[in-house]
Backbone bond lengths (Angstrom), bond angles and torsions (degrees), N, CA, C in turn:
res aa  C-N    CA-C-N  psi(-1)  N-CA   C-N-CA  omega(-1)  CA-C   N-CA-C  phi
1 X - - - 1.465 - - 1.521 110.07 -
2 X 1.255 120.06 131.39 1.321 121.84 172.36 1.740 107.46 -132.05
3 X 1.650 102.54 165.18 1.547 108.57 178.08 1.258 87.08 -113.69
4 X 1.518 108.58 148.53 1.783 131.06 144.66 1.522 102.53 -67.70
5 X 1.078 144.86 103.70 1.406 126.41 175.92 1.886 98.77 -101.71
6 X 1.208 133.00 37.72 1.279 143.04 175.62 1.340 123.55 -173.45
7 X 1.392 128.20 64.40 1.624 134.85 168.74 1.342 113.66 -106.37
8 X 1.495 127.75 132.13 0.759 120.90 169.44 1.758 121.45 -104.35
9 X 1.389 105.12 85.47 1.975 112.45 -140.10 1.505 76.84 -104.41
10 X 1.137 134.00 36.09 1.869 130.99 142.88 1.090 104.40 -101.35
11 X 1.189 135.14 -0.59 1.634 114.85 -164.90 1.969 99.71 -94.52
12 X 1.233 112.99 147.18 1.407 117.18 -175.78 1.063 101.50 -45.26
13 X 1.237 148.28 -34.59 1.964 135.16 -153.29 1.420 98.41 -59.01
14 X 1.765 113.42 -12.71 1.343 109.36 -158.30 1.323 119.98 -115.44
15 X 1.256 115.23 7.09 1.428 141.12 -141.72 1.542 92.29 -88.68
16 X 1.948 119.86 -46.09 1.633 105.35 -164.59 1.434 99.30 -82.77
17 X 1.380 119.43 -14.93 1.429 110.90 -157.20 1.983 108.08 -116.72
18 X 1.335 117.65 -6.71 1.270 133.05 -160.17 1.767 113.59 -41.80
19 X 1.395 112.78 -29.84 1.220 111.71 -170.98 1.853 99.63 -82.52
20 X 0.907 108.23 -28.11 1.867 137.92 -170.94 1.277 85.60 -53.06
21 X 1.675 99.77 -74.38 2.167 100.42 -158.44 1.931 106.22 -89.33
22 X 0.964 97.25 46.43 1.659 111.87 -173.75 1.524 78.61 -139.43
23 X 1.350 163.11 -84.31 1.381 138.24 -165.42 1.408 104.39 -88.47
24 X 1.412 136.13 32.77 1.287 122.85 159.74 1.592 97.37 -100.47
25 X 1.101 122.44 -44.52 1.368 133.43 153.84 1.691 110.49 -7.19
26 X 1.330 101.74 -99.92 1.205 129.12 165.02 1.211 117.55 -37.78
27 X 1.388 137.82 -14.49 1.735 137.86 165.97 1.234 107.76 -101.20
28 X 1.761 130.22 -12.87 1.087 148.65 151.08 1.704 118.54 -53.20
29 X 1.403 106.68 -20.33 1.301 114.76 -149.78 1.373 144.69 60.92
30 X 1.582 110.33 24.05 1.310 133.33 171.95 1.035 88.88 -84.87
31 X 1.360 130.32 138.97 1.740 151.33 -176.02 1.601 99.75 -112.69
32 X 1.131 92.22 -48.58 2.213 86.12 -146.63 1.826 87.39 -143.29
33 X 1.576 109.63 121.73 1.208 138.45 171.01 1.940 104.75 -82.03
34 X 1.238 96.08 152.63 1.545 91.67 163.75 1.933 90.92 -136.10
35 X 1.560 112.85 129.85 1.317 103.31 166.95 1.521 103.71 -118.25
36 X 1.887 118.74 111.97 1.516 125.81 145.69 1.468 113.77 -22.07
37 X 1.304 91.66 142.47 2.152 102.74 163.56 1.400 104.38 -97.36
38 X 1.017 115.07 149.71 1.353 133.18 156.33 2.056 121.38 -81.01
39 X 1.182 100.24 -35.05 1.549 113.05 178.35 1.386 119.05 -167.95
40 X 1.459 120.46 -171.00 1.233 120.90 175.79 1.374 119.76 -52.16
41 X 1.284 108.93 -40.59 2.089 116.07 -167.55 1.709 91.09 -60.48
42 X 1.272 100.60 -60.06 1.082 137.94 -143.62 2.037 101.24 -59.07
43 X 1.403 92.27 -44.27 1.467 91.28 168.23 1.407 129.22 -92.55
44 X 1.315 107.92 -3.63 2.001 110.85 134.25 1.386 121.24 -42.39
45 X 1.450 111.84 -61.41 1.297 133.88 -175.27 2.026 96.54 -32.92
46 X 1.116 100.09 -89.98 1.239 158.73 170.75 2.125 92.51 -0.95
47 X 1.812 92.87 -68.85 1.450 100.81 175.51 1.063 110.65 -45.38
48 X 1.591 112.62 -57.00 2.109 140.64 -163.67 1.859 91.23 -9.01
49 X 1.971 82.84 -66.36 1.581 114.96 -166.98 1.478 108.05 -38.07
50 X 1.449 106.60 -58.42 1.687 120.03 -146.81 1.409 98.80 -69.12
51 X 1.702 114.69 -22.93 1.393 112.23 177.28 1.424 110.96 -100.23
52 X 1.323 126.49 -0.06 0.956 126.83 155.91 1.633 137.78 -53.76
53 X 1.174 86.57 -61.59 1.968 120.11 -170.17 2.058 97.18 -100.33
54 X 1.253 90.29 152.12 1.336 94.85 -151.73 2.118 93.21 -91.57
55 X 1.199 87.05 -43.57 2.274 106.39 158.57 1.221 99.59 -69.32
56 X 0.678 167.75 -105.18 1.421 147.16 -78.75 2.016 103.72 -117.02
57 X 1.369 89.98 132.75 1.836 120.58 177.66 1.559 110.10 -104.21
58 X 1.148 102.24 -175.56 1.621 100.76 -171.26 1.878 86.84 -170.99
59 X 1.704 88.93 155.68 1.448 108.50 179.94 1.591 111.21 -124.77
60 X 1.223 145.04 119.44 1.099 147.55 166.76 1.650 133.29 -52.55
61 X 1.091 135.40 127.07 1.179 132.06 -161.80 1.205 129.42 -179.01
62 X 1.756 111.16 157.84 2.342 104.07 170.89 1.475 81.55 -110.88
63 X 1.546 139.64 122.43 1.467 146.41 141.41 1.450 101.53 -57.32
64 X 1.175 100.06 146.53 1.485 107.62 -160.54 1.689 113.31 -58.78
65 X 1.174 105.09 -47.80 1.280 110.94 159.54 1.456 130.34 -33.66
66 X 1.213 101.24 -0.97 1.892 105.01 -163.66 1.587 97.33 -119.18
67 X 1.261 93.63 -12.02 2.184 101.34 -165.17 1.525 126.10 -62.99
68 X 1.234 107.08 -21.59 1.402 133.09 -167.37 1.577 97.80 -41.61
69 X 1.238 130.41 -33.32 1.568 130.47 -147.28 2.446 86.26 -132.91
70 X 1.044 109.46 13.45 1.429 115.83 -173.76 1.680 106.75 -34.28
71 X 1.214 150.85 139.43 1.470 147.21 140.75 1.265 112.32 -129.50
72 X 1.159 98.50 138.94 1.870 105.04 -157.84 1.466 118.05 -69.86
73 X 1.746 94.76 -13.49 1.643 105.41 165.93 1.469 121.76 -58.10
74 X 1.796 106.38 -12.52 1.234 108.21 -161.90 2.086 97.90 -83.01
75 X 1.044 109.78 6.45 1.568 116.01 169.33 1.272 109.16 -62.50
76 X 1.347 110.12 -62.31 1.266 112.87 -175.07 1.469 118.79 -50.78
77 X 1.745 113.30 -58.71 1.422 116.72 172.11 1.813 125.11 -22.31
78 X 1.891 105.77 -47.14 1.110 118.41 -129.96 1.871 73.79 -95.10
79 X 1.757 110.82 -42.92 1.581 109.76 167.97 1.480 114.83 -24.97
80 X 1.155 115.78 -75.77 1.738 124.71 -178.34 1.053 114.29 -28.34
81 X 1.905 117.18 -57.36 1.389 116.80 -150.57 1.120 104.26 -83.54
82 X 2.169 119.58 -1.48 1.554 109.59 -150.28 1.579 66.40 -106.32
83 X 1.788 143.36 35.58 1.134 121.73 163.01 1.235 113.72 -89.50
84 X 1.528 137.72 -22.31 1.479 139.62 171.88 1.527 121.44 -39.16
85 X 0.733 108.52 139.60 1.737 115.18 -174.69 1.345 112.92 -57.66
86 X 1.423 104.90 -30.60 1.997 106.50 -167.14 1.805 99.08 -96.14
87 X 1.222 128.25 5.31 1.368 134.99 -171.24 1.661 81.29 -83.85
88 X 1.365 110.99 143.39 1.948 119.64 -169.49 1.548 101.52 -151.87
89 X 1.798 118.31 -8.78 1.316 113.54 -175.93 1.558 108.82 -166.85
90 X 1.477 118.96 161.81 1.928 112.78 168.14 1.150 78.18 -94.26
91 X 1.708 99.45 143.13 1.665 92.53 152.49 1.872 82.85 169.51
92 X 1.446 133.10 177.33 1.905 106.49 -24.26 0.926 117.69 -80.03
93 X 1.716 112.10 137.60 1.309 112.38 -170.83 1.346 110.24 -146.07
94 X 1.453 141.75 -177.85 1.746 115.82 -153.76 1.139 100.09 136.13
95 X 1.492 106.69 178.54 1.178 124.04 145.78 1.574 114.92 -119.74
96 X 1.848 108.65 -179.64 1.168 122.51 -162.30 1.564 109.42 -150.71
97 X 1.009 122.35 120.35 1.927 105.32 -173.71 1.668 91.38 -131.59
98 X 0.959 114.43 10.93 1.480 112.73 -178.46 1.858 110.53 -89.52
99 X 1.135 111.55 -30.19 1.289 127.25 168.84 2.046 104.59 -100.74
100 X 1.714 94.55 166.92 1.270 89.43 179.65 1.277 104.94 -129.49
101 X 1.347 120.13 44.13 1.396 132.07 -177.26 1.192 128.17 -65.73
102 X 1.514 110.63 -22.00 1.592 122.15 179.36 1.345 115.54 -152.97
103 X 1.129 144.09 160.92 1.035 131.39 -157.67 2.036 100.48 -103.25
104 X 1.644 107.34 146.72 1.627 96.76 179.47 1.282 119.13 -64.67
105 X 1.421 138.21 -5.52 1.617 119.49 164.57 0.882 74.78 -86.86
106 X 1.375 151.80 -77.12 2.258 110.97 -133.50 1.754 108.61 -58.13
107 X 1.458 101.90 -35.71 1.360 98.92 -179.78 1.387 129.48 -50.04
108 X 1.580 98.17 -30.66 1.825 109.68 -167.76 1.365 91.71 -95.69
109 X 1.492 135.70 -15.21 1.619 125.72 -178.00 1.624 103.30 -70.74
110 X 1.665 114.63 -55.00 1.167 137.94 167.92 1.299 111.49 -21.96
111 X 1.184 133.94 -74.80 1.581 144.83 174.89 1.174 109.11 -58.45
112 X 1.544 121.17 -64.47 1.122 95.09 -169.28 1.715 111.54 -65.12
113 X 1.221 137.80 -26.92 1.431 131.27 -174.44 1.605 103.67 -58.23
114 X 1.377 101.22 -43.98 1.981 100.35 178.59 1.509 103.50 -72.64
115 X 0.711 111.17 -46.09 1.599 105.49 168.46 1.961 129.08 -11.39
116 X 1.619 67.51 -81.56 1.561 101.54 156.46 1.509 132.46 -37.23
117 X 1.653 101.56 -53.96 1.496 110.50 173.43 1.480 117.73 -93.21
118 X 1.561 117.69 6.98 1.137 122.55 167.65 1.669 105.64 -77.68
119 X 1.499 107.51 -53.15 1.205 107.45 177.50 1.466 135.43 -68.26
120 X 1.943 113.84 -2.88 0.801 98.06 -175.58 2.110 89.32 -95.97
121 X 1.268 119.13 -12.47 1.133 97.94 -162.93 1.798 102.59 -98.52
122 X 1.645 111.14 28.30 1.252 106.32 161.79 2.115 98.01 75.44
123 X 1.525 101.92 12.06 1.642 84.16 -170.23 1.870 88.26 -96.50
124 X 1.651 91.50 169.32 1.998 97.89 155.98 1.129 98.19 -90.72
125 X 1.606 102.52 178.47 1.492 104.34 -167.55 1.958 85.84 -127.18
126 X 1.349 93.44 169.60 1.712 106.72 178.10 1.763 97.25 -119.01
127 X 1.186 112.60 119.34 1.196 118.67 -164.72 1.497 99.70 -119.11
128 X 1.754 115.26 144.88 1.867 144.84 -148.01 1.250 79.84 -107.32
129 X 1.024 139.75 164.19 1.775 146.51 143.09 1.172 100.92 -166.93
130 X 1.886 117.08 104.86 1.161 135.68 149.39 1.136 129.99 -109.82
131 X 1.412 118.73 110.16 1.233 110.32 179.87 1.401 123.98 57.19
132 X 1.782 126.61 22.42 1.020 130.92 -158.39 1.676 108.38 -156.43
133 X 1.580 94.41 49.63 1.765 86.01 -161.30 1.636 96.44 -78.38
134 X 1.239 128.00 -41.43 1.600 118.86 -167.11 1.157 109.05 -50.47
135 X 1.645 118.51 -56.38 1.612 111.71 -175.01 1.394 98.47 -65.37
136 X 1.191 142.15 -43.88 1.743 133.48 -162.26 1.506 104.65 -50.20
137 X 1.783 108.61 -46.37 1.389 123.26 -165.66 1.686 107.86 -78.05
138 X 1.286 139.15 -29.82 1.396 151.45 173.63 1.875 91.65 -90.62
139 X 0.802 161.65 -20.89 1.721 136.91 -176.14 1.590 93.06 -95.10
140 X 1.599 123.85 -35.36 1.603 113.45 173.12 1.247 129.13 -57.85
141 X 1.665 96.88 -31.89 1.739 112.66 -177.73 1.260 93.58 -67.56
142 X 0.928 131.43 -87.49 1.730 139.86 170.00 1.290 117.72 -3.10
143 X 1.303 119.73 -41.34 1.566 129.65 -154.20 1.597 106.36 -95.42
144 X 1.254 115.20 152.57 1.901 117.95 179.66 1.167 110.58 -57.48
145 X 1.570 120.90 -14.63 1.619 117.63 172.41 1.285 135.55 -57.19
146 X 1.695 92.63 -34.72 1.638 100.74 -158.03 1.324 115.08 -78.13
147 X 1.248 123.18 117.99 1.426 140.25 165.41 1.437 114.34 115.40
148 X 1.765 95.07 15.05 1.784 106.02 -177.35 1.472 89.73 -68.81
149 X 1.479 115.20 165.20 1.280 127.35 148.14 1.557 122.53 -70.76
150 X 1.504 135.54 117.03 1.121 131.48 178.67 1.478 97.32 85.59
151 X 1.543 127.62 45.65 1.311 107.54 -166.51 2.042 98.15 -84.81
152 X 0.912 124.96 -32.60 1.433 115.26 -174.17 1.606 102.93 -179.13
153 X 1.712 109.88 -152.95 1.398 107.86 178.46 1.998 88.08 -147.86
154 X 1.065 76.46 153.36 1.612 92.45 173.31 1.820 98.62 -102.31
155 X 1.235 133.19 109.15 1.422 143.63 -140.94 1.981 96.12 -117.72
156 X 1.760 87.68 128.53 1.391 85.10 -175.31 1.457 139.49 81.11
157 X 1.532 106.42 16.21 1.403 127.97 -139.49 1.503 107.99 -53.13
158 X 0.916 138.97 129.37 1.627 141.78 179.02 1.571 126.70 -148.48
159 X 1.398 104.95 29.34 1.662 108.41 170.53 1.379 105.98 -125.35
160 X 1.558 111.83 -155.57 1.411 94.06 -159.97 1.331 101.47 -118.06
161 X 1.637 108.60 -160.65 1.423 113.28 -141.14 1.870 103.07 -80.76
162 X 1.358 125.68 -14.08 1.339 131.37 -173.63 1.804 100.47 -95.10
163 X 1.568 126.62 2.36 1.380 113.19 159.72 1.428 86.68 -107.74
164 X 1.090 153.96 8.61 1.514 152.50 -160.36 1.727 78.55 -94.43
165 X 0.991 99.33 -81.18 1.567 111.76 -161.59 1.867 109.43 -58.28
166 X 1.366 103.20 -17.07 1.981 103.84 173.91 1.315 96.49 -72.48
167 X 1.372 137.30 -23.40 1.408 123.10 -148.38 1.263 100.87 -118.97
168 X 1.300 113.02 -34.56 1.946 113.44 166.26 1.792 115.69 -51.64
169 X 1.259 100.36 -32.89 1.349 101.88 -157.14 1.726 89.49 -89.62
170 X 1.324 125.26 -31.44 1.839 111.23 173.71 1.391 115.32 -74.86
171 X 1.965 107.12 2.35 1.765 95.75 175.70 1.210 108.63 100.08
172 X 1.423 106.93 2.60 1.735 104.91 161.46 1.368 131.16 -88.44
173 X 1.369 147.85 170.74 1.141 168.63 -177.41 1.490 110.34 -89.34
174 X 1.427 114.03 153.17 1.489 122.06 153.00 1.282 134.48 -101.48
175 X 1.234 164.47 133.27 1.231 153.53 -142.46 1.616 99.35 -134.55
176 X 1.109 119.89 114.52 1.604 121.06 178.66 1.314 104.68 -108.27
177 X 1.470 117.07 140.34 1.553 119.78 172.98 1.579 120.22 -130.48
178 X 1.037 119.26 -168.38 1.619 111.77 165.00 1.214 145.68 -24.33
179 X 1.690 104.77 -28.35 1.752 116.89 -164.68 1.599 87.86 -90.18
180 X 1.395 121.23 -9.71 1.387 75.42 174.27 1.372 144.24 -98.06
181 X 1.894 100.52 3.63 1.212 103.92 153.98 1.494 130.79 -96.63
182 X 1.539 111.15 45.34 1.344 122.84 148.05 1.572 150.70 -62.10
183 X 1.035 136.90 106.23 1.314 128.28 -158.32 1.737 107.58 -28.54
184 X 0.995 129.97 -49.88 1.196 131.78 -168.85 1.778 130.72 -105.78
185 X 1.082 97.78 5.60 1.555 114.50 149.40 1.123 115.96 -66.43
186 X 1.145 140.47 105.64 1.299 144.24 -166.19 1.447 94.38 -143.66
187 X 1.265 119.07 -62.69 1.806 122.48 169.49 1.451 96.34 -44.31
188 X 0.886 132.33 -86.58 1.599 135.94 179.07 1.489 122.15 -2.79
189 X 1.474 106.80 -62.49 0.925 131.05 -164.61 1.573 103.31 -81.73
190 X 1.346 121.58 -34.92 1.788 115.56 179.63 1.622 89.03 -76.08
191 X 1.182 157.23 -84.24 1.174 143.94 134.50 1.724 107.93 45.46
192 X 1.193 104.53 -82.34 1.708 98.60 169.56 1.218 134.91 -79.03
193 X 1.523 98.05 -3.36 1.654 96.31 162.81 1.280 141.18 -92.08
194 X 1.519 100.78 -11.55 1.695 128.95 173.27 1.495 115.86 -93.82
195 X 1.623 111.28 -14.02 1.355 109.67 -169.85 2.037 97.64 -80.26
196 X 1.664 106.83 164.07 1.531 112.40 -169.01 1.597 94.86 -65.95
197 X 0.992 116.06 156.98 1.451 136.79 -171.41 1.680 92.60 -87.80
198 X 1.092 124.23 -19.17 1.532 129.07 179.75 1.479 122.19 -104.46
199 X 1.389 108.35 12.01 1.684 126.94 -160.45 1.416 92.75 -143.20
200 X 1.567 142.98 22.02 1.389 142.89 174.01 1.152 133.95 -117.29
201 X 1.682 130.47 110.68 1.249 107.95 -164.42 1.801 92.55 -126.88
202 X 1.448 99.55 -177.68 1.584 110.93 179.98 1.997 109.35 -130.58
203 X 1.226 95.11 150.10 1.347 107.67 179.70 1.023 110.87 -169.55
204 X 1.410 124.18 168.61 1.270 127.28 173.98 1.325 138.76 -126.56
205 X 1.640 93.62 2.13 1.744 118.78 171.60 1.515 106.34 47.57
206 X 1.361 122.02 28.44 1.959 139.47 172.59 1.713 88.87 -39.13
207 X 1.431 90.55 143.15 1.420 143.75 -11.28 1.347 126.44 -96.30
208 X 1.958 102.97 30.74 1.409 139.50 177.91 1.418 113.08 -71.71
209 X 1.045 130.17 157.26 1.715 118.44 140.31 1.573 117.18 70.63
210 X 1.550 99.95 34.90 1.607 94.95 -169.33 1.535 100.57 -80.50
211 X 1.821 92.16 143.75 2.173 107.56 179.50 1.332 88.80 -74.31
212 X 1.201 98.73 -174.96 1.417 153.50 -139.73 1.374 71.82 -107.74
213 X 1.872 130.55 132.55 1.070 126.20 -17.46 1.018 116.31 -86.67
214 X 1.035 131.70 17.69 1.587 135.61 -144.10 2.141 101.63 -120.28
215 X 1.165 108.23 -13.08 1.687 127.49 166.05 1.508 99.04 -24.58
216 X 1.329 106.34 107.09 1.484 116.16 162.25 1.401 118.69 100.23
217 X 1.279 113.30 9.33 1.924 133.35 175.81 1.746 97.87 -126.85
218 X 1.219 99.08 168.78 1.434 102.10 -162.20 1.901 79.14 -84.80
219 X 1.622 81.47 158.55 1.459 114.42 177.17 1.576 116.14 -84.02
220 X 1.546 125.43 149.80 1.535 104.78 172.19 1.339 95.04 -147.52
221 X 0.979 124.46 -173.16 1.981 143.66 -176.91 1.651 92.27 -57.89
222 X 1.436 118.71 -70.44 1.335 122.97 -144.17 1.611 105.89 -62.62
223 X 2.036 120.94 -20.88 1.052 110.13 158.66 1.215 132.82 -81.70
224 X 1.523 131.15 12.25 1.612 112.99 157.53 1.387 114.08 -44.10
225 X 1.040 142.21 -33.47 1.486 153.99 -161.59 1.898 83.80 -50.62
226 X 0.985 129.75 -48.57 1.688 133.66 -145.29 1.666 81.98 -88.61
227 X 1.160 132.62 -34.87 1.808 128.23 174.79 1.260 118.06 -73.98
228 X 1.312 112.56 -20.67 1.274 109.90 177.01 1.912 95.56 -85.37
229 X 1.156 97.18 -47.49 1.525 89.35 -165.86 2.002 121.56 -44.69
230 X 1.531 78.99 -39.18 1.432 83.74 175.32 1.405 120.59 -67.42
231 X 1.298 129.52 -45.88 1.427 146.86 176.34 1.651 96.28 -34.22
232 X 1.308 109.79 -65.36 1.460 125.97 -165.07 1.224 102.93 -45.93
233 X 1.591 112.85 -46.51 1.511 111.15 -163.52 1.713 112.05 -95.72
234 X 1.583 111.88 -10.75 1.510 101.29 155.84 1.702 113.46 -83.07
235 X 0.808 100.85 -16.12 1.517 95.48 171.15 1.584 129.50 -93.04
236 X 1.453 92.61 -3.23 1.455 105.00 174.75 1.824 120.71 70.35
237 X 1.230 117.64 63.76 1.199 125.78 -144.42 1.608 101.77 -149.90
238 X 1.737 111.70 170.04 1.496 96.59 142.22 1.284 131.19 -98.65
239 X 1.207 147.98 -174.35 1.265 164.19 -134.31 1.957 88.10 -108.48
240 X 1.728 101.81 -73.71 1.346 88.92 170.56 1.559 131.60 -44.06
241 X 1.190 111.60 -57.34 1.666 118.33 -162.87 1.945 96.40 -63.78
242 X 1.267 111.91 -49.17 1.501 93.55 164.48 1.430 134.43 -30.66
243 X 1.725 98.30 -66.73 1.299 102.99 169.53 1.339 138.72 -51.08
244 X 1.228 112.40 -43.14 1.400 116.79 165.07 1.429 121.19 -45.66
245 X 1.188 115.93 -47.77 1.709 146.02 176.46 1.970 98.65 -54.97
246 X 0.914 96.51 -19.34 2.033 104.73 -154.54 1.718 81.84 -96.13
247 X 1.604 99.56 -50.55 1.528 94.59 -160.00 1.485 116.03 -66.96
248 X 1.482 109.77 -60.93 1.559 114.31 152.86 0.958 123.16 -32.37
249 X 1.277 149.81 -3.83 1.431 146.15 -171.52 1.794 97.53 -113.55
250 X 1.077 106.72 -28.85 1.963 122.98 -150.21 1.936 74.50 -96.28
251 X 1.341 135.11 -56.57 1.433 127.85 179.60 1.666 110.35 -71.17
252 X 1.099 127.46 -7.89 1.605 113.19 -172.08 1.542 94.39 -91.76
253 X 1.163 94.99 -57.73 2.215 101.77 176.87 1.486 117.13 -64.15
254 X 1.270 116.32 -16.03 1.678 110.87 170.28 1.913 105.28 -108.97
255 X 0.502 120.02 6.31 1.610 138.89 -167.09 1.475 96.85 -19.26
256 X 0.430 139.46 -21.72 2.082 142.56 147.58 1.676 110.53 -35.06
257 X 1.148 119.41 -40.81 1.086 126.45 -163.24 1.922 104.15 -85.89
258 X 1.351 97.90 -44.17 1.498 119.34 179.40 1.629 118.12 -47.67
């Protein structure tokens, strides 16, 4: 059994086929999806699903990319929606400096305010990191999260091994996806072999980030299976005992779902 703990199965790529990669999933032995919001619309969207599909959760959130237009009223909004039963996290939320979609104070007001309301509503958070590890790593320190137990996951993980270790130590998670069975992930990959075996999760951020063999077709839930596989084998392991390790880790930090 494994979790997707990162699909984004609202986005149109998924629209003709959605019921399809929701039991390919599930014959995969992916059980339970979690799909991030991108924004307000977006985390309408987002619920539609969670009450749809009998697996699949959802996390509430502005991804940084969405911040440009931020109002702090939008706390409150995001409060309400994180009242649904299948809501398990804030998120995506972050920053981004790789795009120039919003400017970095709204971005850093943004987070840290969800931050804030992550911690007051007891949720983890699903955390963006582009190209932006110093501020990502200084607004967590700062924030009521840091050093919670189960405080969130840093999603998609792709920097290096000295924010690896800032974010383990406040009680966060790692999020591994597709790249790391890329020919040339090699940093990546020592990265997942040093990280705690109890601090590791898998996703596949669909219909983003598709592994190895599947590189260059859209991505879906039922291939995390190919991230775990790899994980297992830089870490020198089996495939099962990883997974198990992935899944338990993906239910202690979403514990809503559990």
């Amino acid at each position: 059994m494994l979790l997707d703990t990162h699909c984004h199965l609202d986005f149109e790529r998924f629209d003709d086929d959605r019921d399809a990669v929701v039991a390919r999933a599930a014959a995969a032995g992916v059980t339970r999806i979690i799909i991030p919001a991108l924004d307000l619309q977006n985390c309408r969207t987002v619920l539609q699903l969670a009450d749809q599909y009998e697996g699949v959760y959802t996390a509430v959130g502005i991804h940084p990319n969405s911040s440009a237009a931020w109002q702090d009223d939008w706390v409150g909004i995001l409060r309400d929606l994180a009242r649904h039963e299948k809501v398990v996290a804030v998120g995506e939320i972050g920053l981004d400096y790789h795009w120039d979609d919003s400017p970095k104070e709204v971005q850093h007001r943004a987070l840290a305010l969800q931050l804030e309301l992550a911690a007051e509503l007891e949720l983890p958070v699903i955390i963006h990191n582009r190209e932006s590890s110093a501020d990502v790593i200084r607004l967590l320190r700062e924030s009521p999260l840091a050093g919670r137990e189960n405080a969130g996951v840093l999603h998609s993980f792709s920097a290096d091994w000295g924010t690896a270790v800032a974010a383990l130590d406040m009680g966060f998670y790692l999020g591994f996806t597709g790249p790391i069975t890329f020919k040339k992930a090699d940093d990546l990959r020592e990265i997942a072999a040093k990280a705690p075996l109890d601090r590791i999760l898998v996703e596949t951020d669909a219909p983003f980030l598709t592994p190895h063999p599947y590189r260059g077709k859209r991505n879906e839930p039922a291939y995390v299976a190919y991230v775990a596989e790899k994980l297992a084998e830089v870490r020198g392991m089996e495939t099962a005992v990883l997974a198990h390790y992935a899944t338990q880790n993906a239910l202690r930090l979403f514990s809503k779902i559990g």
